[in-house]
N, C-alpha and C positions, 0 to 999 in steps of 0.2 A: 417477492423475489429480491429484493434489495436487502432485507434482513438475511438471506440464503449467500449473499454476495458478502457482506462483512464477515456472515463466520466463517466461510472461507476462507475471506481475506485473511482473518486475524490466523487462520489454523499456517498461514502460508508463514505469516510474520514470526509466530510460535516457532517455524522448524528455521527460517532464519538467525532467531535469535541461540539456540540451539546450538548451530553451525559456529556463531562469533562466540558464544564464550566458551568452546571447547578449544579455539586457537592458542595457541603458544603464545601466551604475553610477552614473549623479548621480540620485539619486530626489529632489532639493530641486526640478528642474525638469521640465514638465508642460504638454502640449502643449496650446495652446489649447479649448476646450469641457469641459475637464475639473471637473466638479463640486467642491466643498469636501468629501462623503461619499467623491468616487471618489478625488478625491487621498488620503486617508486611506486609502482601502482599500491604494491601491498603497502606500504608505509602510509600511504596515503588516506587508504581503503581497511584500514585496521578492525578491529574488534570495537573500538571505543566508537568509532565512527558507524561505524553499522548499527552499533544498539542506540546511537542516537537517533539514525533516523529512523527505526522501531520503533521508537518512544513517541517521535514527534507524527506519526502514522497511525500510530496505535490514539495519542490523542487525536487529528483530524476522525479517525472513529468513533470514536467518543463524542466529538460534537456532533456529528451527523445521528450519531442513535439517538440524541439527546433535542433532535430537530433545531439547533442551529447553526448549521451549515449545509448550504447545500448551495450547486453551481449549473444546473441546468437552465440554460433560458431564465426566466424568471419569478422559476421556483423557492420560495420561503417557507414554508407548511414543514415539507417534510418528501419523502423520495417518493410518494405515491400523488400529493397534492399540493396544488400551486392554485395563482389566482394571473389569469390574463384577462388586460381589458375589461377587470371585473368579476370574468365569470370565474368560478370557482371551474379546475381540472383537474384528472387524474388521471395516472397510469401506472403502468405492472413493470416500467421501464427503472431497474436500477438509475440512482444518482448521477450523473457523467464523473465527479468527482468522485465514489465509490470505482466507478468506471478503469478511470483514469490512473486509481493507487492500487488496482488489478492489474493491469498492464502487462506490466514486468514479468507476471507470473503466465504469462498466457501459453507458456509450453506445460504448465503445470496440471498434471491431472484433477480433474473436475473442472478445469478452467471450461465456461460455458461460449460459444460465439457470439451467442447475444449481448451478453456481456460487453463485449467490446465498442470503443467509443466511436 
């Protein structure tokens, strides 16, 4: 389930990235009705910044497939196996950290409720 949960994820990041490089590079101009708070927000919230944090998501990906990252309780193994108190554990329970850079999308179709952290 946890591998079901990243390519989701990345398919979500794919249609965000999508989104930021089809914007109009000059962010100095700003089409009439637009507020002083909303122009800042866009300024703020630009293309460049958004495929940043794509990239830097798209990496925490990357470690997790890769089994080193993960942030549930005391899980090190990987999103199905962890070691408490010794004993070796598993479960079908997504990563919290996969969990967690799902979020955002959770209005998003396939978004699962189990999913959620």
């Amino acid at each position: 389930m946890s591998d079901e949960l990243a390519t989701w994820l990345r398919a979500r990041l794919d249609e965000d990235e999508r989104v930021a490089r089809a914007l109009e590079p000059d962010y100095g101009i700003y089409p009439d009705g637009h507020t002083e708070a909303g122009s800042a927000y866009l300024e703020r919230f630009d293309s460049e910044r958004v495929l940043a944090e794509i990239a830097a998501k798209r990496q925490l990906l990357d470690l997790h497939a890769n089994h080193h990252f993960c942030g549930q309780g005391s899980m090190e193994v990987d999103a199905y196996t962890w070691y408490e108190a010794g004993e070796k554990r598993t479960t079908d329970i997504p990563c919290l950290n996969l969990r967690l850079l799902a979020l955002p999308y959770a209005d998003r179709d396939g978004y699962r409720e189990e999913w959620r952290p």
